[in-house]
C-alpha positions in Angstrom: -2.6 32.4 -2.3 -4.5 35.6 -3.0 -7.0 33.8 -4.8 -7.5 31.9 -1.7 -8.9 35.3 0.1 -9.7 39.1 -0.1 -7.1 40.1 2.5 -3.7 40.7 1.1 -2.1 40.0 4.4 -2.6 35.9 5.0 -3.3 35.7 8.6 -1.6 32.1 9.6 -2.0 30.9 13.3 0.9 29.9 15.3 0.1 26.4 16.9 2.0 24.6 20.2 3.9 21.8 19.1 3.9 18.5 20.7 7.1 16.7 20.6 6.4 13.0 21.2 10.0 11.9 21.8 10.5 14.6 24.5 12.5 13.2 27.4 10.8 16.4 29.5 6.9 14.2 30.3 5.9 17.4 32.2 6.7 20.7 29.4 4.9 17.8 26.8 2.0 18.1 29.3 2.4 21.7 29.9 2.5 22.3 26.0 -0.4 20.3 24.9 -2.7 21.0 27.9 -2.3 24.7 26.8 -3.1 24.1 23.4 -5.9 22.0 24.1 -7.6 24.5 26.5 -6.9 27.5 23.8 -8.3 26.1 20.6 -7.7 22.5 20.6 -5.3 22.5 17.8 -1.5 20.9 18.2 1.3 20.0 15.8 3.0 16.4 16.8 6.3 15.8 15.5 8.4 13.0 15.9 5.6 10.5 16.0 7.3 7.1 14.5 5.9 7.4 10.8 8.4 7.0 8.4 8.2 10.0 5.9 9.1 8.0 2.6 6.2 5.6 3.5 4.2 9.1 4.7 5.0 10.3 0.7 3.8 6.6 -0.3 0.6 6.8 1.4 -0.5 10.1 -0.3 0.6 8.9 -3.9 -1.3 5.9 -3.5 -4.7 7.9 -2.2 -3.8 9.9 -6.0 -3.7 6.8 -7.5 -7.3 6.3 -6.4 -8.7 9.7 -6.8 -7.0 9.6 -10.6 -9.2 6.1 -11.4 -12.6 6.7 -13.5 -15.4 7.6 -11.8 -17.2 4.5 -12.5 -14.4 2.8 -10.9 -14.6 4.4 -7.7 -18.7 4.0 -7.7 -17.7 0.7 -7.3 -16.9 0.8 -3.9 -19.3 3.4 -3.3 -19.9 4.1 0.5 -22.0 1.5 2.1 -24.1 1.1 5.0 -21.4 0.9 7.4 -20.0 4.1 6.2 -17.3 2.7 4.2 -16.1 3.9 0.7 -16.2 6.3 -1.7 -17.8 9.3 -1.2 -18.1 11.7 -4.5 -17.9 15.3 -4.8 -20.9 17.2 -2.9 -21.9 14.3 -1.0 -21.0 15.9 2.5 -22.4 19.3 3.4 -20.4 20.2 6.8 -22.3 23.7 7.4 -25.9 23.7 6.0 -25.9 27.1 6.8 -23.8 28.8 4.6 -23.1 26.5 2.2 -24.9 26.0 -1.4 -23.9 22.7 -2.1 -22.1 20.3 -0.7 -17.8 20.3 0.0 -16.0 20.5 -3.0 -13.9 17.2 -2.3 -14.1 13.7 -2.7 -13.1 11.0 -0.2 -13.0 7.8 0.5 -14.0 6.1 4.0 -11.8 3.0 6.2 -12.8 1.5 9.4 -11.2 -0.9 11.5 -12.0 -4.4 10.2 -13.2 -7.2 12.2 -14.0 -11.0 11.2 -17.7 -11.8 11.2 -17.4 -14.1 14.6 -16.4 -11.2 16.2 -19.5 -9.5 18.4 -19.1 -5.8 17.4 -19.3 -7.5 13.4 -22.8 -5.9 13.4 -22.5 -2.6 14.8 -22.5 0.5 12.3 -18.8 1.2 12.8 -17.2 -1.8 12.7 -17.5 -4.7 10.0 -15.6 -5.4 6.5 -14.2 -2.6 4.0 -15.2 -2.3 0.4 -11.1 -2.1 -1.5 -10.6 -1.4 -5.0 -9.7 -4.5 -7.2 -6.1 -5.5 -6.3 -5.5 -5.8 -10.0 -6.3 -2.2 -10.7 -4.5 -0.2 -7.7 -2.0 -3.7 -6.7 -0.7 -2.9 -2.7 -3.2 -0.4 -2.4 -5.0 -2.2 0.4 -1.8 -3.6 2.4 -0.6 0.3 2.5 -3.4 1.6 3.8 -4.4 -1.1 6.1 -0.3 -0.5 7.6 -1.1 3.3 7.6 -4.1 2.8 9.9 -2.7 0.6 12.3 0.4 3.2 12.3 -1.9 6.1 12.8 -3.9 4.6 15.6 -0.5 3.7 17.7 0.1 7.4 17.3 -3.2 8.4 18.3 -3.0 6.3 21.2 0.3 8.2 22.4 -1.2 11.4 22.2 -4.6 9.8 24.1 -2.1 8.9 27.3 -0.4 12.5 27.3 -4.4 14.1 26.7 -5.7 11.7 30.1 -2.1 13.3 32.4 -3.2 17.3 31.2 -6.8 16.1 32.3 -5.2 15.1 35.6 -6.2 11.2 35.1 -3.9 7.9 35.1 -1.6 7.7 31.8 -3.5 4.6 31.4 -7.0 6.1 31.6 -7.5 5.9 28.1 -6.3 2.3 27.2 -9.4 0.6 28.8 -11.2 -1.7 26.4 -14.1 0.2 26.9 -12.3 3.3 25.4 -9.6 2.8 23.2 -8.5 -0.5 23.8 -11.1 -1.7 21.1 -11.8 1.6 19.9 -13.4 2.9 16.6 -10.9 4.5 14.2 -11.7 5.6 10.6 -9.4 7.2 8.2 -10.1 9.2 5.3 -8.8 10.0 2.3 -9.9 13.1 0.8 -9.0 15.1 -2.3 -9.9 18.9 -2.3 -10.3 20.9 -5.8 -12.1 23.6 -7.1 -11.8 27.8 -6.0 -13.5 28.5 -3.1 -15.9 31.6 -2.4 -17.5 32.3 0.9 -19.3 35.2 -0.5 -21.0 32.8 -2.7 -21.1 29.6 -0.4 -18.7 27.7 -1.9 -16.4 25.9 0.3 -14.0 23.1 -0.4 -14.7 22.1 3.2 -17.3 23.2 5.4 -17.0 24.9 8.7 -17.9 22.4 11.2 -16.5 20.9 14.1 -15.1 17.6 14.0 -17.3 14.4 15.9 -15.6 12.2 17.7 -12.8 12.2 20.6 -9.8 13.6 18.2 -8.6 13.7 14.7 -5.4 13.1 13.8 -4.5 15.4 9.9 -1.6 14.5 7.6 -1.3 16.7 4.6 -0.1 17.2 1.6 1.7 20.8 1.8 -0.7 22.9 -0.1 -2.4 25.5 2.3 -6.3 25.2 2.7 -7.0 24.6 6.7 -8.4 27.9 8.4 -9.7 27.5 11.8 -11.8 29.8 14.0 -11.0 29.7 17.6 -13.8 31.8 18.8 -17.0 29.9 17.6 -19.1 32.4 19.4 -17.5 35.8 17.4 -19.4 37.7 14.9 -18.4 37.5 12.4 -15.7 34.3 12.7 -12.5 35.5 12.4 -10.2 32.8 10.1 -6.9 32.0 10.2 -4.7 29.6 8.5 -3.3 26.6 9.7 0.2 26.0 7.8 1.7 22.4 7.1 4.7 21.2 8.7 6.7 18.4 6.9 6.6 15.3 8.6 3.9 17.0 11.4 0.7 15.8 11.8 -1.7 18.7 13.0 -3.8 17.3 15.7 -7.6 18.8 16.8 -9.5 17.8 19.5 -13.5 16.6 18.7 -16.8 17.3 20.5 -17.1 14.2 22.1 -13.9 15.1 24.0 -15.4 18.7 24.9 -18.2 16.8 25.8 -16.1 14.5 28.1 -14.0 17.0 29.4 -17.5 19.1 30.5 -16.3 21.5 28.3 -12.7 22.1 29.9 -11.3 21.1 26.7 -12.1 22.8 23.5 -13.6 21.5 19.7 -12.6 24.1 17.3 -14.6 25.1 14.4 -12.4 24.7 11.4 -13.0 24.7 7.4 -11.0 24.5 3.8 -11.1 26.8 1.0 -9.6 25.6 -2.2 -7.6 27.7 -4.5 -7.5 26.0 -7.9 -4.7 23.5 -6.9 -5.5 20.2 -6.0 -5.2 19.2 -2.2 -4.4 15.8 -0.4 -5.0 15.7 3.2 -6.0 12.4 5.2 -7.6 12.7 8.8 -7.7 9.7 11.0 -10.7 9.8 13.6 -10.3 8.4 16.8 -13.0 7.8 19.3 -13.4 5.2 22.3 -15.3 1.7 22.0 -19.1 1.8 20.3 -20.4 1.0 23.8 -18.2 3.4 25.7 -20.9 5.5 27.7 -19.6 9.2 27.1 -20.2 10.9 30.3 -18.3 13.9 32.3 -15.0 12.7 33.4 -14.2 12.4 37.2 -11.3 15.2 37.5 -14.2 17.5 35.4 -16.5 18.0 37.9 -16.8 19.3 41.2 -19.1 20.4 43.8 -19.2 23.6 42.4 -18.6 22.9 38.7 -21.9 20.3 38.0 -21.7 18.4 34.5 -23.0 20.2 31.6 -23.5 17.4 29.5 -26.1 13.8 30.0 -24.3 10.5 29.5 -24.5 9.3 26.1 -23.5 6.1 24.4 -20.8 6.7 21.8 -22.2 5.3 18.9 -25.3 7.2 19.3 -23.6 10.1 19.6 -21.9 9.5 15.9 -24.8 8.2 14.2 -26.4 10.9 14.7 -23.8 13.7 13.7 -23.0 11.4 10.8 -26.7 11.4 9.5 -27.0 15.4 9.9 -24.0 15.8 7.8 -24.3 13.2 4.5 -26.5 13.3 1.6 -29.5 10.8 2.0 -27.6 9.1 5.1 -30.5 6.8 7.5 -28.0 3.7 7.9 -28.2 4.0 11.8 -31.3 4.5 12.9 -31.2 1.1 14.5 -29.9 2.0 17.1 -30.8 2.3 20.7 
């Protein structure tokens, strides 16, 4: 890893981790309320997911990434922000950064039929898939992966509402994540990184929505920054866990909690070796109206944030971070 930075000691961060078959409701609590108010950053273990279908997840994502490039133009990200998304396309920290991230991904939503109301809206609406006779099964495992992911995310969502002192339940409402928007991506990291030069495989940044939920592939990258405010950032690693999934909080979620919970800034640098990592983003219901939660605000402790309508909110983050994005300005 010495080619991964200039400091011969790796400094690696040592993370809470969140047991989701704990008998013990109250340490889980405990545990992940203490994580969330340090740096938003968990490891949960024990989450349901099957680690041989885990392994045949990531070697269908490299059975993408390994197709010619004018295969995967095919289903080049579209309007609705679903796809293929090439090298450079996302530039995560405008500030620091030359080009764009060093990895390549590709983008899936929740689908839902055109009858359905929310058909139209920017985050919902029909996939593009790669031809079943080029990558055959590729579609039904990742369409099983998401729905596997989002049950997961949903357990951690009822043990986030108990450390913010609301019913277990609080979260479930169809307005939140009862019909929520959930996007997974599958990204593949290459190239050396060089922050001297502005070269990242991943940008620092902050993620956008309510939480993100990471699987990975073992090789070390993640480096987070719990004190955005430092100068300079101080980075450490975040190391893999088999079977773990390492779990961050978003700034939507700061932004609900009235900035009781915190978004951490994180970032990748590549070594040389390829990486596989794919993050699942959860956030509530396009309409959900994103404003300071009840047990976040007092007489004394006024809310920091105004009320904003969830899809709004993404739109624009999305648009600030992708190349040549304008597919939501329809909104209102």
């Amino acid at each position: 890893m010495e080619n991964h930075t200039k400091d011969s000691t790796m400094k690696v961060s040592s993370l809470n981790c969140i047991d989701l078959a704990n008998d013990d409701l109250h340490l889980s609590v405990v545990s992940l309320k203490q994580a969330c108010l340090d740096c938003g950053f968990f490891y949960v273990i024990n989450h349901g997911i099957n680690e041989e279908f885990m392994e045949d997840v990531f070697e269908q994502s490299k059975k993408f990434f390994a197709l010619p490039l004018e295969e995967k133009m095919k289903v080049l990200r579209n309007e609705k922000h679903r796809g293929y998304t090439p090298v450079l396309d996302e530039k995560l920290d405008p500030k620091n950064q030359v080009n764009g991230d060093h990895k390549e991904g590709y983008y899936i939503g929740i689908e839902v039929p055109k009858d359905d109301p929310h058909w139209d809206k920017p985050f919902y609406g029909p996939n593009p898939w790669p031809d079943a006779d080029v990558l055959p099964g590729w579609r039904e495992t990742m369409e099983k992966y998401h729905q596997e992911a989002l049950r997961v995310s949903k357990a951690i969502a009822r043990l986030l509402a108990l450390a913010l002192d609301l019913d277990v339940e609080y979260f479930d409402r169809t307005e939140m994540l009862g019909k929520p928007i959930a996007t997974m991506r599958l990204l593949r990291y290459q190239g050396i990184s060089d922050p001297s030069k502005g070269i990242y495989a991943c940008g620092a940044h902050s993620d956008f929505g309510m939480m993100t939920l990471l699987a990975t592939d073992g090789v070390m990258g993640l480096q987070i920054c719990k004190d955005k405010n430092a100068t300079p950032h101080k980075w450490v690693y975040v190391p893999p866990i088999k079977g773990a999934f390492i779990v961050n909080l978003g700034d939507m979620l700061e932004r609900w909690s009235n900035g009781f919970f915190k978004s951490t800034l994180h970032r990748v640098l590549g070594n040389g070796q390829e990486r596989y990592s794919i993050p699942f983003f959860v956030e509530p219901n396009h309409d959900c109206l994103v404003e300071c939660l009840p047990t976040c605000k007092s007489e004394s402790e006024l809310p920091k944030y105004p009320p904003i309508k969830c899809s709004i909110y993404l739109a624009q983050r999305y648009k600030d971070t992708h190349a040549e994005l304008s597919i939501y300005h329809q909104e209102t």
